[in-house]
KOLDRENSE-687911 format. One record per residue (C-alpha): residue in three letters; x, y, z. Coordinates in steps of 0.1 Angstrom, whole numbers, plus 2048, in hexadecimal, padded with zeros to 3 digits. Layout:
N
Ala | X | Y | Z
...
end
This chain:
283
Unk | 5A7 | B2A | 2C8
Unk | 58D | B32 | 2E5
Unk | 584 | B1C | 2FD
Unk | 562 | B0B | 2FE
Unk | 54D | B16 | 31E
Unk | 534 | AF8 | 31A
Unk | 53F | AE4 | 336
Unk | 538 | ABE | 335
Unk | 527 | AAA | 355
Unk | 548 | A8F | 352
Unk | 55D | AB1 | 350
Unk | 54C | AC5 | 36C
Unk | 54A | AA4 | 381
Unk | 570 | AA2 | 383
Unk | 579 | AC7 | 38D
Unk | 55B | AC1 | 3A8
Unk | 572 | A9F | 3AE
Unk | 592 | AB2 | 3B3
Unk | 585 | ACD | 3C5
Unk | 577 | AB4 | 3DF
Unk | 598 | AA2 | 3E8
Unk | 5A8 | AC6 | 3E6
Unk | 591 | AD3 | 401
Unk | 591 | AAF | 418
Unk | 5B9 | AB1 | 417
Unk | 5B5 | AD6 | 41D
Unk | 5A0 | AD2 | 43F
Unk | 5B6 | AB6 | 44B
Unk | 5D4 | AC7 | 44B
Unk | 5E6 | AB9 | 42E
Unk | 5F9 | AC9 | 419
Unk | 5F2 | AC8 | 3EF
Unk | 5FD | AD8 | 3D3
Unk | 5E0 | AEC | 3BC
Unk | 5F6 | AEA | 39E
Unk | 5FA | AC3 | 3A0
Unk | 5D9 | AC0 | 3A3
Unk | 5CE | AD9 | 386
Unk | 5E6 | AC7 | 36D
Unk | 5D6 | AA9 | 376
Unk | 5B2 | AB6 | 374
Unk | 5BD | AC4 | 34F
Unk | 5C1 | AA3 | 341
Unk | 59E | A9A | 34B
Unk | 58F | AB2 | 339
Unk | 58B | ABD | 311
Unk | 5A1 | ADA | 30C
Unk | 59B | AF2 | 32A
Unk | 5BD | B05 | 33B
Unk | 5C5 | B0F | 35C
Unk | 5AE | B2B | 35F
Unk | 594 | B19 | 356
Unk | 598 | B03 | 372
Unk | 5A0 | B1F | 38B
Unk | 57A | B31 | 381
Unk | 56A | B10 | 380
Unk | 578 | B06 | 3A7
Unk | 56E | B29 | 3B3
Unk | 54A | B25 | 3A7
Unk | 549 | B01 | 3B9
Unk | 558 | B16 | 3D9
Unk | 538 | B2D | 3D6
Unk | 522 | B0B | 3D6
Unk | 536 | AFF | 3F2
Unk | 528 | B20 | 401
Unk | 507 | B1D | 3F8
Unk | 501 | AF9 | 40A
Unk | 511 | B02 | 429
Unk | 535 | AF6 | 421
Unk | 55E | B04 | 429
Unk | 56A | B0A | 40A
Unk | 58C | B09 | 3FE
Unk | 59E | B2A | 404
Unk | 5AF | B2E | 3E8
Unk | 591 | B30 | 3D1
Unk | 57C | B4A | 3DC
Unk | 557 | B46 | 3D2
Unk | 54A | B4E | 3AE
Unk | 528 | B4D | 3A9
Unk | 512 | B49 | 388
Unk | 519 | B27 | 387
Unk | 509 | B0C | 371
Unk | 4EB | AF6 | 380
Unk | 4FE | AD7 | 376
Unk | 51A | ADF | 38D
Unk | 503 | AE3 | 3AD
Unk | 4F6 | AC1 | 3A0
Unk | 513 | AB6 | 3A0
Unk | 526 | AC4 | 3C3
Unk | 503 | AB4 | 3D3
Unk | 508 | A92 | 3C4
Unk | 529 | A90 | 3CC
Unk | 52A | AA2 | 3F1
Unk | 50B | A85 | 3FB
Unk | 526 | A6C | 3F1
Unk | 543 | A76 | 3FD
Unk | 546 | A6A | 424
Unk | 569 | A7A | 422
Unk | 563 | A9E | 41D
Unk | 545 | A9C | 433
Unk | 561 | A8F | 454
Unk | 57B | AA4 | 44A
Unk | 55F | AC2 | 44D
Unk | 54F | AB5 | 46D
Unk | 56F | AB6 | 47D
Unk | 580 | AD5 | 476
Unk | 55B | AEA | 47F
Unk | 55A | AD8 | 49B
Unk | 57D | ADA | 4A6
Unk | 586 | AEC | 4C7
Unk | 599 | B0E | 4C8
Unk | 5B2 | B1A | 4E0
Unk | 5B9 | B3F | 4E3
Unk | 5D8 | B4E | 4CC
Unk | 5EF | B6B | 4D0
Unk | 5EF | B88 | 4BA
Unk | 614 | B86 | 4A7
Unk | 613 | BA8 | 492
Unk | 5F4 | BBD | 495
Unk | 5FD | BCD | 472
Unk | 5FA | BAF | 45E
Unk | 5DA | BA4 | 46B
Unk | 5C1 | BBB | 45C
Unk | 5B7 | BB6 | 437
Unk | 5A3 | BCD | 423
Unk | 57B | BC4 | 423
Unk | 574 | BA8 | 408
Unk | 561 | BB8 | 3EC
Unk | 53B | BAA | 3EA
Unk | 53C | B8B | 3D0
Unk | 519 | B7F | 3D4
Unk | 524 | B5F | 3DF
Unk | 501 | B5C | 3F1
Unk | 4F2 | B5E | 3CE
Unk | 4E5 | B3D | 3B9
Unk | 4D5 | B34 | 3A0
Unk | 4AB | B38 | 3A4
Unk | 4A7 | B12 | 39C
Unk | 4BC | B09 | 3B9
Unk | 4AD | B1D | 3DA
Unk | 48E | B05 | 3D8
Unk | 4A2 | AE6 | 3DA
Unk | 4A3 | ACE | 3F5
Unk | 4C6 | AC0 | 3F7
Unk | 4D5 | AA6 | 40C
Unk | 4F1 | AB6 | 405
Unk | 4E7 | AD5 | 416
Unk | 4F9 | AD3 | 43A
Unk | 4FD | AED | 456
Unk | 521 | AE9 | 45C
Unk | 528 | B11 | 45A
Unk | 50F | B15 | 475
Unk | 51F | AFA | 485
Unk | 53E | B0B | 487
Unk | 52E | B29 | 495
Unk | 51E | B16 | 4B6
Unk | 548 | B0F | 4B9
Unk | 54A | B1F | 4DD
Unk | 56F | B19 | 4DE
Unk | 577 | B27 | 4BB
Unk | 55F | B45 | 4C1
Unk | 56E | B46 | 4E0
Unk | 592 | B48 | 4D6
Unk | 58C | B62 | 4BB
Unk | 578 | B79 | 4D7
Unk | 59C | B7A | 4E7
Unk | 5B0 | B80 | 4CB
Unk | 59E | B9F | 4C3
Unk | 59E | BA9 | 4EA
Unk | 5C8 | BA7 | 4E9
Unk | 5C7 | BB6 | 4C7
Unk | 5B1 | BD5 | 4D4
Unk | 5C8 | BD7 | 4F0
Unk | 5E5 | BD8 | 4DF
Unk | 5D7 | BF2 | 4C4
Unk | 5CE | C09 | 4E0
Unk | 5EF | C06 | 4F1
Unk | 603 | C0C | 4D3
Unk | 5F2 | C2E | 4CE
Unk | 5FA | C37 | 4F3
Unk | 5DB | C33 | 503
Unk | 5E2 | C16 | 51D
Unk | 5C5 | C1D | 536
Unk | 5B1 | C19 | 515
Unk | 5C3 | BFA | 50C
Unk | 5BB | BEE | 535
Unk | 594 | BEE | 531
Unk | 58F | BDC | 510
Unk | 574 | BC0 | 51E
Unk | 56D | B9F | 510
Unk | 546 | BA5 | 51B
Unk | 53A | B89 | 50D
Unk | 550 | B78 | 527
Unk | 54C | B92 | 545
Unk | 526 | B9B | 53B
Unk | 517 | B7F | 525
Unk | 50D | B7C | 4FF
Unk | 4ED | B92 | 504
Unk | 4FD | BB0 | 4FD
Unk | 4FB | BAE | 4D8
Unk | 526 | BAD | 4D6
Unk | 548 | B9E | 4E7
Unk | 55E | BBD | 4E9
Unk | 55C | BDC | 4FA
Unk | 57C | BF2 | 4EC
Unk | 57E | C17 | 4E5
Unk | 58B | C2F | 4CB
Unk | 5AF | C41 | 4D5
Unk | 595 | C5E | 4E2
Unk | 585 | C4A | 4F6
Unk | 568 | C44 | 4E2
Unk | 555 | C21 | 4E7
Unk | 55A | C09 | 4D0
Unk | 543 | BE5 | 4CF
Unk | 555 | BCC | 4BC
Unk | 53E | BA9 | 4B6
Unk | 559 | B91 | 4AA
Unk | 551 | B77 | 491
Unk | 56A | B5E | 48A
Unk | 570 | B40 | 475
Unk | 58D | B27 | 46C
Unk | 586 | B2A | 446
Unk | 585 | B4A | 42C
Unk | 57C | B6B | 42D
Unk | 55D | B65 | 417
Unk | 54D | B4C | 42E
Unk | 52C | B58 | 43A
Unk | 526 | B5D | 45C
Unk | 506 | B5B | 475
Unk | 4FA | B79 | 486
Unk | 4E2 | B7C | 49D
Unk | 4C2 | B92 | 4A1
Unk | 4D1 | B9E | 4C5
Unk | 4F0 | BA8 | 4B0
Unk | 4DC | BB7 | 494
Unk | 4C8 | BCB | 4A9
Unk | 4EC | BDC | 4BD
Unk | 4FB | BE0 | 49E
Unk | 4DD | BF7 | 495
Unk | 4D9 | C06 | 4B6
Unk | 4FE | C0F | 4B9
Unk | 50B | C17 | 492
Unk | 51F | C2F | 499
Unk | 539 | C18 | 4B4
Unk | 52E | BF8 | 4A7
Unk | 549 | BDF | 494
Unk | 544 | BC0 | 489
Unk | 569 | BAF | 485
Unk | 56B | B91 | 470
Unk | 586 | B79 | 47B
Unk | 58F | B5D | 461
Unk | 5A9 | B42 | 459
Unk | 5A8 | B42 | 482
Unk | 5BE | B1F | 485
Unk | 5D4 | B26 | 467
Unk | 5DE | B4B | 464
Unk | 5C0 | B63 | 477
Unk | 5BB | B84 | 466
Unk | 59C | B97 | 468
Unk | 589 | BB1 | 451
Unk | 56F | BC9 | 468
Unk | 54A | BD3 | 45B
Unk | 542 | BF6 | 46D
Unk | 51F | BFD | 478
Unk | 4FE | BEA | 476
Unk | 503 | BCB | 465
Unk | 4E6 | BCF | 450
Unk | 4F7 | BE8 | 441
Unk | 517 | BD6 | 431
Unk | 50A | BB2 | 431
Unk | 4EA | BA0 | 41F
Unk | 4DA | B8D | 43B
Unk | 4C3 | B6C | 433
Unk | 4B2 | B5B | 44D
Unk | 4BD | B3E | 458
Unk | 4A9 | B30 | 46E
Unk | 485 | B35 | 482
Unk | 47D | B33 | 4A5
Unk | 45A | B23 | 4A5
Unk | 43E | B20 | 4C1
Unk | 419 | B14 | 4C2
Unk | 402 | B2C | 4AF
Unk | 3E5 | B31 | 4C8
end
């Protein structure tokens, strides 16, 4: 017999439940195990299986998304989700001071520099586009208390940003010496150190033939699919420079780092919504 795909508020409620302590455990470094929580979820709800619960907590991850939340890694974001599950991820997010420290604390929390352990298994392919940014019409309109800016939060993280900017350096480095071109491998520059941030990216590395190569590093202690911030500075280098321009994105930084790169201008591989507005008197 089929499953029903009519999900009930009680039933949609506790996955959004579940999730919640999931994610709050997941940011405080405590370890859980999915499966004890999906077979206690199951008896919750009228006749759904695991799959069903695995779809239903990777649409709540792209909600999660979509107000400015981590979400957990092992759901990656699903989007055409039901309006009744933003209702409820809002109602329960305003409510729920635990989440809400757990969050502060790990976007906030300083970063110290790592070392690269094996080059090889650091690079993943590019994530496929999921259209996690996507939601429902009836939703962009809405005001939400819910709504928080804890991703760009994590982003004014000097020390994490920081921290990834030198990982890629000593990964760069080590790249270039490996191929056997040490002098190479002795001018890769953290210029956003040496120079300043006005440059429009961190890393000044080369090719093996010497080429250039400008590496803006982007870097986060959650997923792959997190959405980052780019600025208009970066834009505009990205599209001045396609050709030698990278953008490396460095995620699960405190956990595991691996990175995926975007080549060229950003524009190009990545949908860009404006964020925010710098206003001055009209005159």
């Amino acid at each position: 017999m089929a499953e029903r795909t009519d999900w009930s508020r009680e039933e949609v409620e506790a996955c959004v439940a579940d999730y919640l302590r999931m994610l709050t455990l997941e940011l405080n470094g405590q370890r859980y195990n999915k499966t004890d929580h999906a077979n206690a979820l199951l008896k919750l709800l009228n006749g759904r299986n695991r799959a069903s619960i695995e779809f239903k907590h990777a649409n709540i991850s792209a909600v999660m998304v979509a107000l400015g939340y981590p979400y957990i890694d092992g759901y990656k974001p699903r989007s055409n989700y039901q309006a009744l599950l933003i209702d409820a991820v809002e109602a329960q997010l305003v409510t729920n001071g635990e989440v809400q420290v757990a969050v502060e604390a790990a976007v906030t929390r300083p970063a110290t520099a790592v070392p690269v352990a094996d080059p090889q298994n650091i690079w993943v392919p590019t994530p496929r586009p999921t259209h996690v940014h996507e939601a429902p019409a009836s939703y962009v309109a809405r005001f939400s208390p819910a709504k928080r800016d804890y991703l760009a939060q994590e982003a004014r993280n000097r020390s994490l940003g920081r921290a990834g900017e030198q990982f890629v350096v000593e990964l760069e480095a080590r790249r270039l010496h490996a191929a056997g071109k040490k002098k190479l491998a002795n001018r890769v520059e953290h210029v956003a150190s040496t120079q300043g941030d006005g440059l429009g990216y961190d890393v000044l590395s080369f090719e093996d033939n010497g080429r250039e190569r400008l590496i803006e590093v982007k870097t986060t202690a959650f997923g792959q699919l997190t959405p980052f911030y780019v600025s208009r500075n970066e834009l505009a280098r990205s599209n001045a420079d396609p050709e030698i321009y990278r953008l490396y994105r460095l995620f699960d930084f405190r956990d595991r780092p691996r990175l995926f790169h975007l080549p060229g201008a950003i524009d190009a591989s990545c949908d860009l919504e404006p964020a925010s507005y710098l206003a001055r008197l009209a005159g």
